[in-house]
N, C-alpha and C positions, 0 to 999 in steps of 0.2 A: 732318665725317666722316659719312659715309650710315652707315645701322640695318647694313645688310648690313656694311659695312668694320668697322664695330665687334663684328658678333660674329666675323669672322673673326680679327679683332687679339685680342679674349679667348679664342679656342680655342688659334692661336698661343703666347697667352701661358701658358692655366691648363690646357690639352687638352682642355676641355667646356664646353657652357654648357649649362644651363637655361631653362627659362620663368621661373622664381623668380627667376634669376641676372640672366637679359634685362631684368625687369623693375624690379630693382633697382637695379643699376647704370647702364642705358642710357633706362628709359624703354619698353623693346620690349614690349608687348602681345602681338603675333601673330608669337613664335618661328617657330611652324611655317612662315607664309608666309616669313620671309626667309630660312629654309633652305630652302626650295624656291624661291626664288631667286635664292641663292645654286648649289644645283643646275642651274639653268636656264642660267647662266655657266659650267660647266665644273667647281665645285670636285667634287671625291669626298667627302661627306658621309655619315656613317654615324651612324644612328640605337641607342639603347641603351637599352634597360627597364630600371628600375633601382627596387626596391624599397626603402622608406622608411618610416619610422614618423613620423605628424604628431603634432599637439600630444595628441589625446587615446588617443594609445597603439597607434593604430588605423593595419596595413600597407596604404601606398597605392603606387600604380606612380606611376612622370615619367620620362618621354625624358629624354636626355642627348645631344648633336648633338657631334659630332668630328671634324675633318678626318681621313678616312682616307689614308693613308700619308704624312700630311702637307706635301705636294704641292697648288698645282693643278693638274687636270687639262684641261690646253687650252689 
């Protein structure tokens, strides 16, 4: 299974991935390039700022990538 199929199958499955998420479970480094293309194939992909507090208490932002209307598009 390619980088791109598998975060398609974990949005599918959980409605979002991460970089953290990517990187944990699959190995993926560079979220951002495989949803950009994964965009370059047709899917509708929607980006999501999402604020978080890390270990030392301290609000940091991270994207959150989701199939928009859950569909591919094309």
């Amino acid at each position: 299974m390619t980088q791109c199929e598998q975060v398609i199958r974990h949005m599918e499955d959980f409605g979002s991935i991460s970089s953290l998420e990517a990187m944990q479970e699959y190995g993926i480094l560079r979220l951002a390039s495989r949803i950009n293309d994964l965009k370059k194939a047709g899917y509708p992909i929607r980006r999501e700022m999402v604020t978080r507090m890390n270990r030392y208490g301290e609000a940091v932002t991270i994207a959150r990538y989701c199939i928009d209307g859950g569909d591919r598009n094309g």
